[in-house]
N, C-alpha and C positions, 0 to 999 in steps of 0.2 A: 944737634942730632937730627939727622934726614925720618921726614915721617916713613910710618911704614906705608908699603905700597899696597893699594887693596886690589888684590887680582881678579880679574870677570874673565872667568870661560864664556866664551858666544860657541855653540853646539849646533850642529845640525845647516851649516853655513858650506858654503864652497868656493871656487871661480869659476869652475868649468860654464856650469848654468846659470845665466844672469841672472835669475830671477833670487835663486841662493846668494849670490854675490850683491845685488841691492838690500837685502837684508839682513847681511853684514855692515853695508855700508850706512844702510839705518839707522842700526847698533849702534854703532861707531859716531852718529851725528849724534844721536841722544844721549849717549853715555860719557859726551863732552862735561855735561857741571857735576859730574862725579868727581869728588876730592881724591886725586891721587893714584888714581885706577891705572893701571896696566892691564894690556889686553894676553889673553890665553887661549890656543887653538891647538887641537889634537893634529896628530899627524892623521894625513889620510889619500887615495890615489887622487882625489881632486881638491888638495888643501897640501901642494907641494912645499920641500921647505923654500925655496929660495924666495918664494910668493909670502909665507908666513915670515919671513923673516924680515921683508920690505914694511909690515906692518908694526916690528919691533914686538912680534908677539913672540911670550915664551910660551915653548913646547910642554903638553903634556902630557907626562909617561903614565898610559894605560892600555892595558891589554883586553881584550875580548875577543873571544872564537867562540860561534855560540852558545851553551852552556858556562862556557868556563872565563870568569871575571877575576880577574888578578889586580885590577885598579887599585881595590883599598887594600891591599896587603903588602902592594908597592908603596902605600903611602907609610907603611912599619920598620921600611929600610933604617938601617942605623941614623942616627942626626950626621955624622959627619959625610957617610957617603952620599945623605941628601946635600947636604950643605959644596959636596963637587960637583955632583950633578947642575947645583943652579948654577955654580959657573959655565955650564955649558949650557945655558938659554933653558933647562931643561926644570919643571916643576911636577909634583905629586898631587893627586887631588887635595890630598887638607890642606896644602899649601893656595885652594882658591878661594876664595871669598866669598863669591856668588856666582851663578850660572842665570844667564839669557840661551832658553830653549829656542833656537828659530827655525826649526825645521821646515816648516810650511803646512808639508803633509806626512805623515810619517805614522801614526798611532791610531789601527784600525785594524782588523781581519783582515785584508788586504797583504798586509805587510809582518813580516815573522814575530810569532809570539815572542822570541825570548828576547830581541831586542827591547817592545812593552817591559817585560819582569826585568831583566838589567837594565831599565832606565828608573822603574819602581823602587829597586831597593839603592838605584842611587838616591834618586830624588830623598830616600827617606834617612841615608847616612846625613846627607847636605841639611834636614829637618833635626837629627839629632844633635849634629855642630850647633844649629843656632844660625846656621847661613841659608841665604834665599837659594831657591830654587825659581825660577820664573819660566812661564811660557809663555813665549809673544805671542801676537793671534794666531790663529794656525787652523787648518780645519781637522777634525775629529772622526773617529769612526769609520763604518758599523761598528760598534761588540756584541758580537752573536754569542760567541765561547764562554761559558763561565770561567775558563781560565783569562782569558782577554779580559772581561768584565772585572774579574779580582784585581790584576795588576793596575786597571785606570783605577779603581776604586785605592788602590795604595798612593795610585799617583795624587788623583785629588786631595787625600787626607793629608799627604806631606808635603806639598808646592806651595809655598809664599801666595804666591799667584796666578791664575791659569787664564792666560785670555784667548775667550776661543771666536773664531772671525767672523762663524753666521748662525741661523737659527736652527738649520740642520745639525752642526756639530753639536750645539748645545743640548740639542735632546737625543742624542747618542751618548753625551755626556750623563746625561738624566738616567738614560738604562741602565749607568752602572750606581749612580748616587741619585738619590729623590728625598726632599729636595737640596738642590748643588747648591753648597755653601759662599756665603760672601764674596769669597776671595775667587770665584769665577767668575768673569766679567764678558760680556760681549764688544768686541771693539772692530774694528773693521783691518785690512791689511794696511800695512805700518808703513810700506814703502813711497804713500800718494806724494809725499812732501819732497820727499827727493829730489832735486830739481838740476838738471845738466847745465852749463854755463851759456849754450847760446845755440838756438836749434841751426839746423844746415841750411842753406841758403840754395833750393835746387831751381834748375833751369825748367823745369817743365815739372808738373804735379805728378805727384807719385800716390800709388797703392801698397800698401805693404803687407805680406801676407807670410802670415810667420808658422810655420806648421811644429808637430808635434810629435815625434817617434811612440810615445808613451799612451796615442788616441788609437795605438792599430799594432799597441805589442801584446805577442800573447802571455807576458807575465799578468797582462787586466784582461785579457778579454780571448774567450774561447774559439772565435770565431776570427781572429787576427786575419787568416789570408785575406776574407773576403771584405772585412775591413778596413784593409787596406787596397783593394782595389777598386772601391767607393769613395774611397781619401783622397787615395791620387787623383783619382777624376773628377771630384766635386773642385778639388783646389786647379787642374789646371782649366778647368771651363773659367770656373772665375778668374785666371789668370787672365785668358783670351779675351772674356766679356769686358775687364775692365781696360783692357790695352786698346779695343777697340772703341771704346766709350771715352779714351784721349789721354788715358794715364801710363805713363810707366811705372810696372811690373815689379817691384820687387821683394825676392825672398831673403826675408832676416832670416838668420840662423840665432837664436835665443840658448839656443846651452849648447852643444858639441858635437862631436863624430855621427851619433846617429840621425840626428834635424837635418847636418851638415849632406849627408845622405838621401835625405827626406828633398830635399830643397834641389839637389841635383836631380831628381828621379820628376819632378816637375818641370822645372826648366827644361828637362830633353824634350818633354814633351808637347810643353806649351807654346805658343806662335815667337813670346817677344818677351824675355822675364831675365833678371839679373840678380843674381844673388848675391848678397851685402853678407859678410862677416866681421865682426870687429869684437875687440879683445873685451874695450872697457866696457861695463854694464851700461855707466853714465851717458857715451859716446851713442852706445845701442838706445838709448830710452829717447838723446838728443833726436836721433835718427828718426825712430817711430813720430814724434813728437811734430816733425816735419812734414810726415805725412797727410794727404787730404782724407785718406780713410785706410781703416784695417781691418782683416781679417785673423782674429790667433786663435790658434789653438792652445798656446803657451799661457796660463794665467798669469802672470808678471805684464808678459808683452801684451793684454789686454788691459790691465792697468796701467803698463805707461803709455798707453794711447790715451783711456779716458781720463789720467788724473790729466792731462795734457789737454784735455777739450777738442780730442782728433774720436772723432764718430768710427765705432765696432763692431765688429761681429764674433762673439766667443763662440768655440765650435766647444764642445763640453764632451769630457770622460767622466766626470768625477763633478757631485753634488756641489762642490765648491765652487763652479763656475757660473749657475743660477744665483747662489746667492750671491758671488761679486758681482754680476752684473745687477742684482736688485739696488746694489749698494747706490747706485750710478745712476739707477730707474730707467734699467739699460736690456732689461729680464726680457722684452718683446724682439732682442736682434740676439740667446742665446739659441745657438741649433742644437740639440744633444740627439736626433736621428741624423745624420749630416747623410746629404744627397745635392748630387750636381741641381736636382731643381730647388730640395729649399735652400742652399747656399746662392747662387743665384736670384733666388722670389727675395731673399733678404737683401743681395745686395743693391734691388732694383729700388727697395723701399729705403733703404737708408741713403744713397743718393740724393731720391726725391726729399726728405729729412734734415739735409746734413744743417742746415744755415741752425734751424728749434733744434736740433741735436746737441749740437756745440754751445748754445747759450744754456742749455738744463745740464748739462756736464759741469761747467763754470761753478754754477752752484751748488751739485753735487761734491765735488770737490773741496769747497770752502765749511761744508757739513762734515766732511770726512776727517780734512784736517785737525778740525778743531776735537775730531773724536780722538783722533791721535794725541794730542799734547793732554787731552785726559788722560788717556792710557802713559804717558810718560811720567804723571805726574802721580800716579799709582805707584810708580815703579820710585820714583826719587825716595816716596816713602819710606822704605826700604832699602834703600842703599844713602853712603854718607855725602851731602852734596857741598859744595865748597860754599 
């Protein structure tokens, strides 16, 4: 008799944006000595089937339009008409076994209430099963709202496990629980170990400078025109500065349509700049990796620079980009006022840096990792291992 299979939903994952896509593919490395596991991914516009189906995941059937969550009540269909449905690749939530939350960032004032409370009352159906609920690291907050406050407060009481990436998240976590229980852990982003097959081999030293649609939208920030007209010009001086200083120019596109847009709106106007787009994440982090230095605005693409030992500069929206770069003791080349002159003052300094940049990364890296196979080893707890 074939064991039964233990299914993991991975949540909060994508393709479109790399940075979502290397933390599925994380997933997916770590969740190799799990006995038997089959993987489970929601439909979604950037989680198409043909892409979920190359990974042999089955699909699974849940509904949500704000207020209105029909998930666990699909999971009450007859036994037989579930039992047709799984011939068609297709599963109900009690049919999974455990959940890896890997959203990144998603759970904060920022971002709509009721998604918080329909992840709350799932995280606590998935507590009443008996099955884990996990959150990889990920960064957290604000909770201003007592309603926002209530719902983390649900989630922490019912998640196996919560790991949150920095010391900010964690005390946004504190606002809504005091003191946060055991099973919240601090671990750093999961992706450093990742590692591409073989970086590129280029004829001439490159810059890569990866911008960010999400540092100058006005869904984060009120003042969007004018910060974007400080964006574009801080990134394309540094495009000039560093093409005349002997490097070629080029702009990663890190997630889709709108960077994609971002990355043309610089090159028109920069002297000498090339925009690189590519599918695979791994390919994309290869790329970065070959770089002599970079500029992101994308936190992934500042990660696969430094877990790579390639000297940065994070331009910062959001709290989470101070503390990735502490991670690294990388805090003194974050910008979070971005201007053609401290973008520029930064790139002149890390330049003169890069030789002691690249050997304290090294070691950075070798700390980080080893935070990570803790964090895995957390999680094995908890799940069946072979």
């Amino acid at each position: 008799m074939s064991q039964k299979p233990y299914r993991i939903e991975i949540k909060g994952v994508q393709f479109r944006n790399k940075g979502a896509y290397l933390m599925l593919l994380a997933c997916l490395q770590g969740l190799q000595p799990v006995r038997n596991s089959e993987l489970v991914l929601s439909p979604g516009p950037n989680l198409p089937y043909p892409e979920r189906a190359r990974l042999g995941a089955w699909q699974k059937l849940s509904f949500r339009r704000k207020s209105v969550d029909l998930t666990d009540w699909i999971s009450r269909l007859p036994s037989p008409l579930i039992r047709l449905l799984n011939r068609y690749g297709m599963v109900t939530e009690r049919q999974v076994d455990a959940v890896l939350e890997a959203s990144g960032f998603a759970y904060g004032d920022q971002w709509p209430l009721q998604f918080l409370q329909n992840t709350a009352r799932e995280v606590e159906r998935f507590a009443k099963a008996g099955k884990p609920f996990i959150f990889m690291p990920q960064a957290f907050g604000p909770f201003e709202s007592q309603a926002s406050k209530a719902a983390m407060r649900q989630i922490i009481q019912h998640a196996r496990l919560i790991f949150v990436r920095d010391a900010i998240s964690k005390q946004h976590l504190e606002s809504c629980v005091s003191p946060l229980p055991a099973h919240v852990i601090q671990s750093p982003d999961f992706t450093i170990g990742l590692s591409p097959e073989a970086l590129p081999q280029a004829a001439a030293p490159y810059a890569a400078l990866i911008p960010n649609n999400k540092v100058i939208s006005p869904f984060h920030h009120a003042n969007a025109e004018q910060l974007k007209d400080d964006y574009l010009a801080a990134f394309v001086q540094a495009a000039n500065q560093l093409y005349q200083t002997g490097y070629q120019v080029k702009l990663v596109n890190h997630e889709g349509k709108e960077d994609a847009e971002l990355c043309q709106h610089i090159q028109a106007r920069a002297t000498h700049a090339e925009v690189v787009e590519m599918e695979d994440p791994l390919a994309v982090k290869a790329y970065i990796g070959g770089a002599s230095l970079v500029v992101s605005s994308r936190f992934h693409g500042a990660i696969n620079a430094l877990s790579q030992g390639v000297p940065c500069i994070a331009t910062s929206w959001s709290h989470k980009y101070r503390q990735m770069m502490q991670d690294f003791g990388m805090e003194d080349y974050c910008i979070e006022a971005l201007t053609p002159e401290s973008l520029l003052q930064n790139l002149t300094q890390l330049i003169e840096n890069q030789q002691s940049i690249t050997t304290k990364l090294q070691t950075a890296k070798e700390t980080l990792h080893h935070q990570n196979q803790q964090m895995w080893q957390h999680i094995y707890q908890q799940l069946p291992i072979k």
